[in-house]
C-alpha positions as CSV (number, residue, x, y, z in Angstrom):
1,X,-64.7,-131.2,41.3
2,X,-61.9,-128.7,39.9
3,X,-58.4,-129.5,40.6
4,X,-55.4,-127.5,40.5
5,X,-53.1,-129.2,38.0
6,X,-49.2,-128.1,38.0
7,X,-47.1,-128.6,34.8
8,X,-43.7,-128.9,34.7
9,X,-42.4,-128.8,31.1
10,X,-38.5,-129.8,31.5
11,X,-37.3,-129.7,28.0
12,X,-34.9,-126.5,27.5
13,X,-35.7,-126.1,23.7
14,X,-38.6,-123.9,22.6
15,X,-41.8,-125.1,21.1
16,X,-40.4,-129.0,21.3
17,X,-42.3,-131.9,21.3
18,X,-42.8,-132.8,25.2
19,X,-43.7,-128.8,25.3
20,X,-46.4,-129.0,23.1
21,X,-47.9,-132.3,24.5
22,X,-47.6,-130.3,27.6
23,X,-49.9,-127.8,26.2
24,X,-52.6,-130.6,24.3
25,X,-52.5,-131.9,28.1
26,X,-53.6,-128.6,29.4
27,X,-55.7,-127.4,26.7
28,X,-58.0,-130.4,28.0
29,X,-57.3,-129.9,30.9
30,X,-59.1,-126.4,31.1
31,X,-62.1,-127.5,28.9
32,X,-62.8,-130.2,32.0
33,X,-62.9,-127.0,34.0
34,X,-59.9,-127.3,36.1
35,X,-57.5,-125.2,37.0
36,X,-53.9,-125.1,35.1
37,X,-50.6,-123.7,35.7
38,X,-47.4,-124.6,33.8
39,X,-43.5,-124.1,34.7
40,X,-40.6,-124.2,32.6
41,X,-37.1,-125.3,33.7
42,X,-36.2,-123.6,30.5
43,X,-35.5,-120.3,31.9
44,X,-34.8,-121.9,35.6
45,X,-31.5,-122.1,37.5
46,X,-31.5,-125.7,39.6
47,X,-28.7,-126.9,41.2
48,X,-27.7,-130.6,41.8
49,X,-29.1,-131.9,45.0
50,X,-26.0,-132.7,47.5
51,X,-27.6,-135.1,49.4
52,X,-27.2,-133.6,52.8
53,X,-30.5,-134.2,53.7
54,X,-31.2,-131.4,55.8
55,X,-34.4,-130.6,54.1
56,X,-36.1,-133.3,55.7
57,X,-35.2,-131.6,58.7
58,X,-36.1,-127.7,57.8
59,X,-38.8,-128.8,55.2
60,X,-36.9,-126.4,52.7
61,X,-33.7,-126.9,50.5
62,X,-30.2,-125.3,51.7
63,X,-29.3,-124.4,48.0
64,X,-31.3,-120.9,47.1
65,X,-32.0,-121.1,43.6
66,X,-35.7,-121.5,41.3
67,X,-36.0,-125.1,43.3
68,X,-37.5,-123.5,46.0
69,X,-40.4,-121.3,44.4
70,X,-41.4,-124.9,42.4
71,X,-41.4,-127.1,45.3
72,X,-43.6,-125.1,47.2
73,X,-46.4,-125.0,43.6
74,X,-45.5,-129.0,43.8
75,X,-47.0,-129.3,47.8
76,X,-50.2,-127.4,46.9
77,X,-51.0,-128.8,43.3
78,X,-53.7,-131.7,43.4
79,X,-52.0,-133.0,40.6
80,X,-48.9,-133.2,39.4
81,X,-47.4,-133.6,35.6
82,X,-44.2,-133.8,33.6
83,X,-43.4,-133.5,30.3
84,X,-40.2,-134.8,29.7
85,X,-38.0,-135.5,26.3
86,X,-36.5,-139.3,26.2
87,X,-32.9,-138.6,26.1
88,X,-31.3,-142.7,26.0
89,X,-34.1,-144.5,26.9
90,X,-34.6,-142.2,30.1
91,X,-36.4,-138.5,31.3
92,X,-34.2,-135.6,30.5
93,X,-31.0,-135.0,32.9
94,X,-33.3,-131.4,33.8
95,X,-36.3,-133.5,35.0
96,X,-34.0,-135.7,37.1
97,X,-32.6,-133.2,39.2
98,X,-35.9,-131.8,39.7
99,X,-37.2,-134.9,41.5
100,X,-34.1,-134.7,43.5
101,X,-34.5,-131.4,44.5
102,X,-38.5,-132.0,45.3
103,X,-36.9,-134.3,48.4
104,X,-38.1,-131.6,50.9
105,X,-41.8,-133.1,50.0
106,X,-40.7,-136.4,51.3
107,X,-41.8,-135.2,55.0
108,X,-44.1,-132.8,53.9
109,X,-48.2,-133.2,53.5
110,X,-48.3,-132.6,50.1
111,X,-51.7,-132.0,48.3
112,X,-50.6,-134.2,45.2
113,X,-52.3,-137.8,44.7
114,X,-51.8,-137.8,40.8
115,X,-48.9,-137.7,39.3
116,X,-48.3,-138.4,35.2
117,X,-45.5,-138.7,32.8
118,X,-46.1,-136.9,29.8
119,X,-42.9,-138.7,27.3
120,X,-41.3,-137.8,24.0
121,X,-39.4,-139.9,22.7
122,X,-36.2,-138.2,20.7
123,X,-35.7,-139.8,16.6
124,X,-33.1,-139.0,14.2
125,X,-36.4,-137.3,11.8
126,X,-37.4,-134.7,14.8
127,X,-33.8,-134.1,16.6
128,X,-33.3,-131.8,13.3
């Protein structure tokens, strides 16, 4: 059975690393016949999330910037994947805030039931 598979590449540097395991994860992702649609944060503007909490009241985000427009491919994606750089042991500062801004799925029924964690770890050989 095809699923629709979201990507969400959240490095901000062209062609890097998590990017292009982001595109190996696709590329195999089509041949197994499903459908595949990747999103940037490169280009996005995303705010911090202030924690009001009213999204779980109006299912949508106060804060009218790119968030919005992702969250709504997040709640009809079947699957769901990252790519993130490892920035100090943890997923980029861009990826983080992109959870936190997803909190409007907390109450929603979302189509997701796979989520995965594509990870590149930064070295002192490919940071130049």
């Amino acid at each position: 059975m095809s699923k629709k598979i979201l990507v969400i590449s959240t490095s901000l540097r062209a062609n890097s690393n998590s990017d292009m395991l982001a595109e190996a994860f696709m590329s195999g992702a089509r041949e197994a016949g499903h459908e595949v649609e990747k999103v940037s944060l490169k280009d996005k503007t995303i705010g911090f999330c202030k924690g009001c909490l009213a999204c779980q009241k109006t299912g949508s985000c106060v804060i009218r910037d790119d968030t919005g427009e992702i969250v709504e491919k997040m709640l009809h994606a079947d699957v769901l994947v990252f790519a993130t750089p490892i920035y100090y042991y943890e997923m980029s500062g861009q990826m983080k805030t992109m959870l936190d801004r997803a909190n409007p799925l907390y109450t929603a029924d979302y189509a997701y039931r796979d989520v995965y964690l594509l990870a590149q770890r930064q070295t002192r050989t490919n940071m130049l």
